[in-house]
C-alpha angles and dihedrals in degrees: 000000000000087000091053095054092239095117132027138196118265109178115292085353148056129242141205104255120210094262089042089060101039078052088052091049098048091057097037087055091052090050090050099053087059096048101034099063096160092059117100102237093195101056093048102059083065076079108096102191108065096207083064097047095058099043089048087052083055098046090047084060098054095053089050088054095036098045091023102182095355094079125095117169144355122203129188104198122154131070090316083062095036088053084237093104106133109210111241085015109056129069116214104241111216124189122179133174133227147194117270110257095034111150135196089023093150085047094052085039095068097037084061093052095046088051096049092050088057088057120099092231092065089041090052110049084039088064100045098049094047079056095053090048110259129113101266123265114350125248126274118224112197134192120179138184144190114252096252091041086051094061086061109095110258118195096223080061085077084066097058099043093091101019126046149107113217096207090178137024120153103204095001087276097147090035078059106045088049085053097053083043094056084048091054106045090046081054089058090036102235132207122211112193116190123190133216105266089050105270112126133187133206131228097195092183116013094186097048113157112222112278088011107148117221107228112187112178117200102163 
């Protein structure tokens, strides 16, 4: 492995190189597709960084088993999903849909959590990311809803319009509450204005009259 520039000696001992963990990764994604069936593939490769891919495959995992059918959607939105995360500064935003009359969800949140720090993806790319300087694997910032609650426009729903990955949909519901979104902001004929240093604004309805109320339906 040392030939092959995958491991190098530390002192008395060896360690994992750059090329050696992006290797491991590689493999460790292939073997993923074929074991994390209820991941949706096409969405995760939005993800630019591949430690993150194959955590986020892990963690996807977790919430199936914890919430079992009681899970809806996952849905990975912010700068992991913009391509604009910054290692040791950015958090990973999580937002993931229930059914309506799900109890305990922060309870079964953080089991899921604790579990997914005990895995060897998260200590691995903990480690290797300590090694590399930063502070270990980022935060993750969550935000969850109940399924009736959900088709109410939300407006962190705007953020995701362009930039998301749906790791998660039984039965396509968020793919088709973003749809109805995108409808009815093209009705209102909505304006979206970005800067230069990335901030952006909306204008939902330019033409509003005074005192006029925005209804947007999604369910």
């Amino acid at each position: 492995m040392a030939e092959e520039g995958l491991i190098k000696k530390a002192g008395a001992r060896y360690m994992i190189t750059s090329e050696g963990f992006d290797t491991a990764l590689k493999v460790a994604e292939l073997e993923g597709k074929a074991r994390h069936m209820w991941v949706n593939h096409e969405e995760l490769v939005k993800i630019r960084f591949e430690w993150m891919r194959i955590s986020l495959m892990r963690l996807t995992e977790l919430f199936c088993k914890e919430f079992g059918d009681e899970l809806i959607s996952i849905v990975l939105y912010g700068s992991a999903a913009k391509g604009s995360f910054q290692l040791g500064r950015s958090d990973i935003d999580l937002f993931y849909v229930v059914e309506d009359g799900s109890k305990n969800v922060w309870q079964h949140e953080e089991s899921v959590f604790k579990d997914f720090q005990s895995t060897w993806e998260y200590k691995a790319c903990d480690y290797w990311l300590r090694a590399q300087g930063f502070y270990g694997y980022p935060e993750a910032t969550t935000a969850s809803l109940q399924k009736s609650y959900a088709k109410t426009f939300q407006p962190v729903y705007l953020d995701m319009l362009s930039h998301r990955a749906v790791l998660y949909d039984a039965e396509g519901f968020f793919q088709s509450l973003i749809k109805k979104l995108e409808e009815a902001l093209k009705a209102l004929g909505t304006i979206r204005i970005e800067h230069s240093d990335g901030t952006y604004l909306w204008f939902l309805k330019p033409d509003i009259a005074p005192r006029e109320l925005i209804e947007i339906r999604l369910g």
